[in-house]
SEDOVEX-254803 format. One record per residue (C-alpha): x, y, z; residue in three letters; residue number from 1. Coordinates in pm, 1 decimal. Example, Ala and Ser with C-alpha at 12.3 -4.5 7.8 and 13.67 -1.06 7.14 Angstrom:
SEDOVEX-254803
<r X="1230.0" Y="-450.0" Z="780.0" aa="Ala" i="1"/>
<r X="1367.0" Y="-106.0" Z="714.0" aa="Ser" i="2"/>
This chain:
SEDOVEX-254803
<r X="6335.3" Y="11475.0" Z="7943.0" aa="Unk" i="1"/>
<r X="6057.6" Y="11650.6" Z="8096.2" aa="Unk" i="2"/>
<r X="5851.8" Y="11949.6" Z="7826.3" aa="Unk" i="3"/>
<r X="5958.4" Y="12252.7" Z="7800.6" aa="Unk" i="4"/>
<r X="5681.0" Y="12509.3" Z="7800.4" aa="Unk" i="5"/>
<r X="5648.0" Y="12821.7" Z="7656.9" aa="Unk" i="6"/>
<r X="5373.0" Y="13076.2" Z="7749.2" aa="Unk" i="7"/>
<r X="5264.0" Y="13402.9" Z="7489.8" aa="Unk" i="8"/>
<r X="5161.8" Y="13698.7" Z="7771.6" aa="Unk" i="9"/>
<r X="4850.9" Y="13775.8" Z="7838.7" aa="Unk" i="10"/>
<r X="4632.3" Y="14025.5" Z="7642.9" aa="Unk" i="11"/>
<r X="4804.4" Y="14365.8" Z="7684.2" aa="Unk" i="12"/>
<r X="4642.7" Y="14738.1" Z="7637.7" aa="Unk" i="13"/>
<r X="4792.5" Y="14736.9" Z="7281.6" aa="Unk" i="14"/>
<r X="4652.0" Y="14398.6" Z="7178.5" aa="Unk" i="15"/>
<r X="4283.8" Y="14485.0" Z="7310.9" aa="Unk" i="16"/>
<r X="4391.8" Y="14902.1" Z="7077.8" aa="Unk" i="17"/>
<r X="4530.8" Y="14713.7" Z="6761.7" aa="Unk" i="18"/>
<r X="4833.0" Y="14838.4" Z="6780.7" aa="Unk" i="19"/>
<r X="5169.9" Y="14696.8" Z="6724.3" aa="Unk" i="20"/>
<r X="5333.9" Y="14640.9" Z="7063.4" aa="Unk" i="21"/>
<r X="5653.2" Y="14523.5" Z="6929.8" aa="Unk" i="22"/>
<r X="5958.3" Y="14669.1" Z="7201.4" aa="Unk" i="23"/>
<r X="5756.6" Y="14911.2" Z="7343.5" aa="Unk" i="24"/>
<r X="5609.7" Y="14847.7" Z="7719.7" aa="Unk" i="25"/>
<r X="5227.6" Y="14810.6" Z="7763.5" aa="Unk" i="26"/>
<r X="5097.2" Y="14625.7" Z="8071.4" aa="Unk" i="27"/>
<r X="4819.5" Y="14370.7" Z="8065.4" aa="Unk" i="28"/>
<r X="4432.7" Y="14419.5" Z="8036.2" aa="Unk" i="29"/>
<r X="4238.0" Y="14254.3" Z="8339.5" aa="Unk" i="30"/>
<r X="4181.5" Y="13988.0" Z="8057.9" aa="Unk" i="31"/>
<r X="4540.3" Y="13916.0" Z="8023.9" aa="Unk" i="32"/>
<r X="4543.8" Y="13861.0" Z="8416.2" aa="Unk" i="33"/>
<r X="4315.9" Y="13605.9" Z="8413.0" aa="Unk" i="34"/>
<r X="4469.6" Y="13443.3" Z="8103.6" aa="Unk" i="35"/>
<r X="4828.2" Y="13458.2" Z="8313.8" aa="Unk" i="36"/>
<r X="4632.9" Y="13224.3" Z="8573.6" aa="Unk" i="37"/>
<r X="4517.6" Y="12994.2" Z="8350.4" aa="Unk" i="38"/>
<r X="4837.7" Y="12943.8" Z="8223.5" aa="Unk" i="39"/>
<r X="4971.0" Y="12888.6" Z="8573.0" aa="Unk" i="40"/>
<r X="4695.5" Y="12598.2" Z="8603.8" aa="Unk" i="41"/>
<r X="4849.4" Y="12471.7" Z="8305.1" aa="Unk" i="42"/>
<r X="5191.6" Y="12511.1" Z="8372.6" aa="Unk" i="43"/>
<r X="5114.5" Y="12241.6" Z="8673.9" aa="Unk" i="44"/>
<r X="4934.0" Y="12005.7" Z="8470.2" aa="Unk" i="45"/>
<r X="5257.0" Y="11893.0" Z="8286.5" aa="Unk" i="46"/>
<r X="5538.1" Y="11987.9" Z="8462.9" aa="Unk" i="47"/>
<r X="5659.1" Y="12133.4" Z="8803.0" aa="Unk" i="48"/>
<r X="5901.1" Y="12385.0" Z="8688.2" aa="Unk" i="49"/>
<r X="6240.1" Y="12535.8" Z="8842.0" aa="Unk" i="50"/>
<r X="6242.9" Y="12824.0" Z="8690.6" aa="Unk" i="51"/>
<r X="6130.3" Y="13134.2" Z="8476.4" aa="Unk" i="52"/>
<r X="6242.8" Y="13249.5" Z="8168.6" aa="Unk" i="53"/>
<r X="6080.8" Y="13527.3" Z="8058.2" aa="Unk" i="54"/>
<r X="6088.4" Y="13851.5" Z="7789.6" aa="Unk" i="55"/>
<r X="6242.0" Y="14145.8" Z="8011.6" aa="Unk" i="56"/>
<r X="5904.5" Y="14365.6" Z="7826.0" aa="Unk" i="57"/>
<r X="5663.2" Y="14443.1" Z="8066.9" aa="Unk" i="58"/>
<r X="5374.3" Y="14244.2" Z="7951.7" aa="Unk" i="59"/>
<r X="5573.2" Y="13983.9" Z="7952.4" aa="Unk" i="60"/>
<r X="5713.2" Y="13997.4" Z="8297.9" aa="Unk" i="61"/>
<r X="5400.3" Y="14067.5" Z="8457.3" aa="Unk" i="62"/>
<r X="5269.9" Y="13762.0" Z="8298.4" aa="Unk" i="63"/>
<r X="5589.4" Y="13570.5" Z="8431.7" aa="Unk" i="64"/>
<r X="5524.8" Y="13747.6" Z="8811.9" aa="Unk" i="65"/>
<r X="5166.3" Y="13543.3" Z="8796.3" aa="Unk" i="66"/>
<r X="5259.9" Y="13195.6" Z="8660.5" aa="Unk" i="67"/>
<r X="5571.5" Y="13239.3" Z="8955.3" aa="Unk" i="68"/>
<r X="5322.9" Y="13329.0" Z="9236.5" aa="Unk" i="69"/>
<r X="5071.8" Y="13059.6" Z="9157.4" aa="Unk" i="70"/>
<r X="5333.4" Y="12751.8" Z="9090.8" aa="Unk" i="71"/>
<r X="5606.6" Y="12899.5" Z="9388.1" aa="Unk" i="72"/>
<r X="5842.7" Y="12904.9" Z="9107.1" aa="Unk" i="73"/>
<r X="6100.2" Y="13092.7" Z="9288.6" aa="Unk" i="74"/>
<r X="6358.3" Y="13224.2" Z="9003.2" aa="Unk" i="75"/>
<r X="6247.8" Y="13436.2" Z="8732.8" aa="Unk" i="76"/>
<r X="6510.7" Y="13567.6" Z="8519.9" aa="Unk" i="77"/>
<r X="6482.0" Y="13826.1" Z="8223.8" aa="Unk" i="78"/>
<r X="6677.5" Y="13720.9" Z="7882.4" aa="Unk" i="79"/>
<r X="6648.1" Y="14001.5" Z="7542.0" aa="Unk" i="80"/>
<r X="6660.5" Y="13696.4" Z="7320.4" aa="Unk" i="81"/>
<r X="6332.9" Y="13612.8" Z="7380.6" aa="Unk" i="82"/>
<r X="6159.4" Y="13950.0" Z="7308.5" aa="Unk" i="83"/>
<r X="5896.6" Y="14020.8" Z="7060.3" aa="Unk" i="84"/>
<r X="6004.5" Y="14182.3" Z="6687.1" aa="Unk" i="85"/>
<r X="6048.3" Y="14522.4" Z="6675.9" aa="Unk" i="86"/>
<r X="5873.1" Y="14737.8" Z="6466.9" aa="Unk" i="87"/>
<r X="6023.2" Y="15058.6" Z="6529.7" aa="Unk" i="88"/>
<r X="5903.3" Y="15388.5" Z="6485.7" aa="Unk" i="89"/>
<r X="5592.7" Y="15196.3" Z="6360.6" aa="Unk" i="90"/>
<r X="5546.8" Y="15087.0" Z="6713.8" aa="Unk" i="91"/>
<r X="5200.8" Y="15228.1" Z="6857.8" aa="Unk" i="92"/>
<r X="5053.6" Y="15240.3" Z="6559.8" aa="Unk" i="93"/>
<r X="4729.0" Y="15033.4" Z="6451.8" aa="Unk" i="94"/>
<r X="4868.4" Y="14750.1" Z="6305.9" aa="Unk" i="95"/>
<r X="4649.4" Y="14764.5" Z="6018.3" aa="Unk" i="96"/>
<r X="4729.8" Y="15104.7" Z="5913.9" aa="Unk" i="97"/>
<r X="5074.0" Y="15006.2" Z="5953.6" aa="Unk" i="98"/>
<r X="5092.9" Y="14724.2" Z="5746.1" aa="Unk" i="99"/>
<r X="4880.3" Y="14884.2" Z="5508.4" aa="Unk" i="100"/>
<r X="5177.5" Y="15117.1" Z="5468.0" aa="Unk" i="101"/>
<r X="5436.2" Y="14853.0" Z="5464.3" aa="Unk" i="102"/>
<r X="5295.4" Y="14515.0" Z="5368.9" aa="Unk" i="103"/>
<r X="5631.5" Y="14428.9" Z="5338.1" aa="Unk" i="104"/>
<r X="5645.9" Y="14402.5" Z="5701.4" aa="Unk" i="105"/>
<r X="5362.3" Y="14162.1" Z="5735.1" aa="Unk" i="106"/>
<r X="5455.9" Y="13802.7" Z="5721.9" aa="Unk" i="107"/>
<r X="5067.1" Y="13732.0" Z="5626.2" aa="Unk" i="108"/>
<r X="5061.6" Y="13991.8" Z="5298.9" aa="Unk" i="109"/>
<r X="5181.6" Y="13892.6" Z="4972.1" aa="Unk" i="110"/>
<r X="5381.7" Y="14141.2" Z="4924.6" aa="Unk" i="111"/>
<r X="5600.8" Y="14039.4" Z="5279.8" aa="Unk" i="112"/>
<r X="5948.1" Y="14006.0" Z="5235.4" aa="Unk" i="113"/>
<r X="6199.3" Y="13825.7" Z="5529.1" aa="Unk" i="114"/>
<r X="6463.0" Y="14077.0" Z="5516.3" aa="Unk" i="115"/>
<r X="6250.0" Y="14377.6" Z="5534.7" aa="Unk" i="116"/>
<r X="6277.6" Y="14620.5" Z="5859.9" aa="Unk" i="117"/>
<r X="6205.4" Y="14965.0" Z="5793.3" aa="Unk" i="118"/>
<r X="6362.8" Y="15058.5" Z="6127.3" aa="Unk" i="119"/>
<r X="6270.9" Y="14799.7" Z="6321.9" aa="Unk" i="120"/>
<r X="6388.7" Y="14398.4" Z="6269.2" aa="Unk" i="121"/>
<r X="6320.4" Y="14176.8" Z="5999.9" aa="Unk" i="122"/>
<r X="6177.1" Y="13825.6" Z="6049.6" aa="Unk" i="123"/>
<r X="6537.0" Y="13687.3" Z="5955.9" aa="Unk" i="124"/>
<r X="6670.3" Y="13896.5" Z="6230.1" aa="Unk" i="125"/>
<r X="6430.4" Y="13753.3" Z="6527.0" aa="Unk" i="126"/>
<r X="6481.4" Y="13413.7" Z="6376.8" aa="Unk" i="127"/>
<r X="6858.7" Y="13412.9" Z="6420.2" aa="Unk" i="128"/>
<r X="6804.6" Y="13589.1" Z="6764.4" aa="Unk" i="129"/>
<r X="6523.1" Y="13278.3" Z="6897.5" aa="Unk" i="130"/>
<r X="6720.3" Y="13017.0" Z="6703.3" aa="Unk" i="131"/>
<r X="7040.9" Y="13159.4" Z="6958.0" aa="Unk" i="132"/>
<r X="6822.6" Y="13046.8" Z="7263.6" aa="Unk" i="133"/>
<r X="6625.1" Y="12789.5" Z="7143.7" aa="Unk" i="134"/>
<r X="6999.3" Y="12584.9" Z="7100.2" aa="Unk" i="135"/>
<r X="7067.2" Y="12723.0" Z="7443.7" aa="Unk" i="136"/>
<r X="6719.6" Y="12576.2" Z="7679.1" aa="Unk" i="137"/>
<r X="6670.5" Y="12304.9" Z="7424.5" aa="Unk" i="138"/>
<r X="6913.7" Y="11993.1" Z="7564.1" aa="Unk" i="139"/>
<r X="6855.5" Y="12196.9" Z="7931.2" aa="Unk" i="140"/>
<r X="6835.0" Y="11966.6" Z="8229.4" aa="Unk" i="141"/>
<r X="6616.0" Y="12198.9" Z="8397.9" aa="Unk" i="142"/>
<r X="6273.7" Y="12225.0" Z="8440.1" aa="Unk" i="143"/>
<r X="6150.8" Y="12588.8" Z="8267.6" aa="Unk" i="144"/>
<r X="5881.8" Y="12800.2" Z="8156.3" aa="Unk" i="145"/>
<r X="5969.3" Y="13038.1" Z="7879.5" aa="Unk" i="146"/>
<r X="5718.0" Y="13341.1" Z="7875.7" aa="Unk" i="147"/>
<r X="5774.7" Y="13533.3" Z="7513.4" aa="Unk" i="148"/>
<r X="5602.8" Y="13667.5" Z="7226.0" aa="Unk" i="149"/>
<r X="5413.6" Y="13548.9" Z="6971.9" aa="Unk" i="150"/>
<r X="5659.7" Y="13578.7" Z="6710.1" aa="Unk" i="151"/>
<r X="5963.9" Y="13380.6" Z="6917.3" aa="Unk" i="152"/>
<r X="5688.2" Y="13069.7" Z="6972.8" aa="Unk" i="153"/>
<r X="5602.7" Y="13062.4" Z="6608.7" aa="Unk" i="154"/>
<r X="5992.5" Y="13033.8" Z="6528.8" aa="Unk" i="155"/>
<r X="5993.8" Y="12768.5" Z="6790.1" aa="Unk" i="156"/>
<r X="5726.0" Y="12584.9" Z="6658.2" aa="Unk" i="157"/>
<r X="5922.3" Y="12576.2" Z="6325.1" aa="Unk" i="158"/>
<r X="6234.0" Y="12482.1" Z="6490.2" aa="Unk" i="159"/>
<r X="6102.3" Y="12161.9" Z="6683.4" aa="Unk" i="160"/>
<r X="5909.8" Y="12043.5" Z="6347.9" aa="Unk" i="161"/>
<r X="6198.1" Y="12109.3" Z="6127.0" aa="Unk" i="162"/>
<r X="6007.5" Y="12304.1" Z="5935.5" aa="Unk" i="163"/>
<r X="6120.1" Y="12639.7" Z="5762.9" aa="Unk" i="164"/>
<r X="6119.4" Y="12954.1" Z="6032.6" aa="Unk" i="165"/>
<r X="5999.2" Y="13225.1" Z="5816.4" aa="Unk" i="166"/>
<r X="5699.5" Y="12948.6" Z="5709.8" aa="Unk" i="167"/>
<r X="5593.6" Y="12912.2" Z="6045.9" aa="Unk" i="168"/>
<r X="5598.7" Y="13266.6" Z="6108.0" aa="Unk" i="169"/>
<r X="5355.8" Y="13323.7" Z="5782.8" aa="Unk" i="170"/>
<r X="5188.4" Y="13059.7" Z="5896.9" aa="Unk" i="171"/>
<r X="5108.3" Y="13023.8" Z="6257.5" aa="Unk" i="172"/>
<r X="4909.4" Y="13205.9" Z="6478.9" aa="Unk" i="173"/>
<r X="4924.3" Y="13212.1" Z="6867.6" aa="Unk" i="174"/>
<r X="4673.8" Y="13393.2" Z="7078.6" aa="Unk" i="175"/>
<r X="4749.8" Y="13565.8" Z="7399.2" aa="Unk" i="176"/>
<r X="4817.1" Y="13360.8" Z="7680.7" aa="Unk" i="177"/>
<r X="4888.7" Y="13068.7" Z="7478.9" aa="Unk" i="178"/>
<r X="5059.3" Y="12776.9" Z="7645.9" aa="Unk" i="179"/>
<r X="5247.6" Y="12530.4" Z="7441.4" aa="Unk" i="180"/>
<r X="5409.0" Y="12168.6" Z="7577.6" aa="Unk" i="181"/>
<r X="5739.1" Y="12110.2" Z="7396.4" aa="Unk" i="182"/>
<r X="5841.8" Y="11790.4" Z="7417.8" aa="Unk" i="183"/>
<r X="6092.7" Y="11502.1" Z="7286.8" aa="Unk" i="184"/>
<r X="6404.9" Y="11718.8" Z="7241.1" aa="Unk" i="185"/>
<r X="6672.2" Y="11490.7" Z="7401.5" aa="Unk" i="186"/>
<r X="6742.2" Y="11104.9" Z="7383.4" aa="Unk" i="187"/>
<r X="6404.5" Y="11007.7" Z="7202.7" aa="Unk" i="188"/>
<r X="6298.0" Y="10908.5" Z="6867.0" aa="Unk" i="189"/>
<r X="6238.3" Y="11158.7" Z="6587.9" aa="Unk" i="190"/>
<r X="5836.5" Y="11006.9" Z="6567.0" aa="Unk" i="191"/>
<r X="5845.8" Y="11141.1" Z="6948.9" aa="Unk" i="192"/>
<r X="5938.9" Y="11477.5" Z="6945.6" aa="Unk" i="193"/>
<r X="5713.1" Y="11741.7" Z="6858.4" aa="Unk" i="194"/>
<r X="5494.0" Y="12030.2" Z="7080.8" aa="Unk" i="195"/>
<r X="5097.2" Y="12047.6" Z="7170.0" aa="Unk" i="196"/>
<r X="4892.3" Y="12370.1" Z="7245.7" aa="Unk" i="197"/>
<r X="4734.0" Y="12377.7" Z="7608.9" aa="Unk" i="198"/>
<r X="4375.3" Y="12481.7" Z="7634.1" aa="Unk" i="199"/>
<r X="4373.1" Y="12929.8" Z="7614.2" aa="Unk" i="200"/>
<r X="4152.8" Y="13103.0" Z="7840.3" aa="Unk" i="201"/>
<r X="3915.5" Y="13344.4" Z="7645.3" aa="Unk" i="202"/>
């Protein structure tokens, strides 16, 4: 089975503020352009996909418009499941004042707890939502390029090493314009399956 490959958006305007994007539509920085290129250049060096899955959020999709144009990918579609967490009302806030507010929110603090949302979603939420696609694409004859959010790739990650979601989410980090190879998923040993990160473009 060819990889499947999954691709975090470029920088966007709220990454380059500090401020939780979450839901809320912010297009990408020059910066996250360029990084949407290099992920294209990427994209070719393992697989020659059929088609686009991507976040319907704007920095998302604008991300998904680049990697299309510069690998003639001619489908893009938009799916919900694979949006970022939403923070709510807390959305377009600086993250750090946010947090500092409600550490419960962050999975990095050690006061973070799975189930908490405020008015948002909780990590447990976005894991059952990715966890819904992931069993969808995963045994997928197709050739695809998932473009998400950091969150949904560090559930992934989890997923394909069988490790514990909310772990990988406290775990993991994943810059902007991160490309990941997943591969192994169908008809292979266990030893074989697994995922590797793809060079980032700073």
């Amino acid at each position: 089975m060819a990889p499947l490959v999954f691709i975090r958006h470029g920088t966007a305007v709220g990454n380059e503020q500090g401020r939780l994007q979450g839901w809320s539509d912010m297009s990408l920085t020059s910066r996250g352009r360029r990084e949407a290129a290099r992920a294209a250049a990427l994209v070719k060096t393992v697989c020659e996909p059929q088609r686009i899955i991507t976040s319907p959020l704007a920095r998302a999709v604008e991300t998904a418009e680049i990697v299309a144009e510069r690998t003639e990918i001619k489908q893009i579609k938009t799916d919900r499941g694979w949006k970022e967490r939403s923070f709510g009302s807390l959305e377009g806030m600086r993250a750090e004042a946010a947090f500092e507010d409600h550490p419960e929110l962050h999975p990095k603090s050690p006061a973070f707890s799975a189930g908490a949302s405020l008015d948002g979603e909780s990590c447990r939420t976005v894991i059952n939502r990715v966890r819904g696609r992931w069993w969808e694409i995963k045994e997928s004859d197709e050739l695809l390029v998932i473009v998400t959010h950091e969150t949904p790739i560090r559930v992934v990650t989890g997923l394909v090493d069988r490790m514990d979601p909310i772990e990988s989410i406290r775990q993991r980090s994943f810059a902007p314009g991160t490309t990941i190879s997943v591969y192994g998923l169908s008809g292979s040993n266990e030893a074989d399956r697994g995922w590797t990160g793809l060079p980032v473009n700073r």
